[in-house]
Structure formats: C-alpha cells, structure tokens
C-alpha positions in Angstrom: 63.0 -164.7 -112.0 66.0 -165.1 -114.4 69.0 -166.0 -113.4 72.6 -164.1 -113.4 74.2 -163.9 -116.8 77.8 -164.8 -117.1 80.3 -161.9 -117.0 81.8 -163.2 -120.3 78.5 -163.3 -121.9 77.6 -160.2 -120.5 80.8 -158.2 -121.4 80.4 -159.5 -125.5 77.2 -158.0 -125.5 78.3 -154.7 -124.1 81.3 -154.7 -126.8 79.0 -155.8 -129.9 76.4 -153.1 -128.9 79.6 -150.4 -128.7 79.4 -150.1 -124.8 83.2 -149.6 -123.6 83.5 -151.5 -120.4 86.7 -150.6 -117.9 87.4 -151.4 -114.2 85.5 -149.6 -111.6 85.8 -149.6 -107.6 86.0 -153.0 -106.0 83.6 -155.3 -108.1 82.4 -152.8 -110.1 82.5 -152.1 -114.0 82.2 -148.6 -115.9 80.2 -148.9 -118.7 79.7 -146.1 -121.2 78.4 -145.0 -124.3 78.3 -141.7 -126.3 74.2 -141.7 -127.2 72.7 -138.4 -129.0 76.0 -136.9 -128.6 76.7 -137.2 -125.2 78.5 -139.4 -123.1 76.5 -141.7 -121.1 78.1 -143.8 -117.7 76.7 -146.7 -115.3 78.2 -148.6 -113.2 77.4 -152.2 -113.0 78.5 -154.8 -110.3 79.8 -157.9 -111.1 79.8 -160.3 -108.0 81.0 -164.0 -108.6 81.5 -163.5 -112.5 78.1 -162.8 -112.6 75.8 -159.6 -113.7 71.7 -160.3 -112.4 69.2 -159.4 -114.3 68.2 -156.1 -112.7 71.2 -154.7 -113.9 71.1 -155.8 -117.6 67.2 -154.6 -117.7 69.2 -151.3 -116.5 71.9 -151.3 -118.7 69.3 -151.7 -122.0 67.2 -148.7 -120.4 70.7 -146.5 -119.6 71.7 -146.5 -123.2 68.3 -146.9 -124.9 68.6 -150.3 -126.2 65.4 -152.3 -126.6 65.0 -155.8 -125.6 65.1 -157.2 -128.8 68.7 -155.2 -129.3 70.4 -157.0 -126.8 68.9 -160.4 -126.7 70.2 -160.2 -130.7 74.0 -159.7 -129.9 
C-alpha cells in the first residue's frame, strides 16, 4: 500500500493539471474542473496535511486523468 502524499505536493499537482482547489467543510477540499464542458466537483479530505492514496486514484478517475498524467506533473 502507498503511502499519504503530502498536501503540498498534492495541491501542485491539482494546480498544474488546472484543478481549482478551495476550502470545503471541516478538513475537506473542493476540487473542480470544467471537463467536456461541464463543471465537474469532488471533494477530497485532507487529514494531518495528508491526502491517501484512495483519494488521488479518485481524483485521476473524477476528472479523467490517466496515471501517467498525474505522476508527470
């Protein structure tokens, strides 16, 4: 099993791949993405500065990213 990523690290990925990240509830971020024309929105938690790896495999599938994509940025 990998381990968490780094919020930091996390959050440059989003921005380089043109995911806007805000605030959410509690520990939460917003992402979202406009993808084929429509605006596309998950929510990810972030609990000790850190984002685990079921949530980045979710993120790539969210906004149809591909593996290769995001380990790129």
């Amino acid at each position: 099993m990998s381990s968490p990523t780094p919020y930091h690290d996390f959050l440059r990925k989003c921005k380089r791949l043109g995911i806007a990240v805000r605030e959410g509830k509690g520990s939460h971020k917003v992402l979202s993405k406009v993808v084929e024309g429509e605006t596309v929105i998950y929510p990810v938690p972030v609990h000790n500065n850190r984002v685990k790896p079921c949530y980045i495999a979710r993120v790539i599938r969210t906004f149809g990213l591909t593996k290769k994509e995001w380990d790129s940025k």
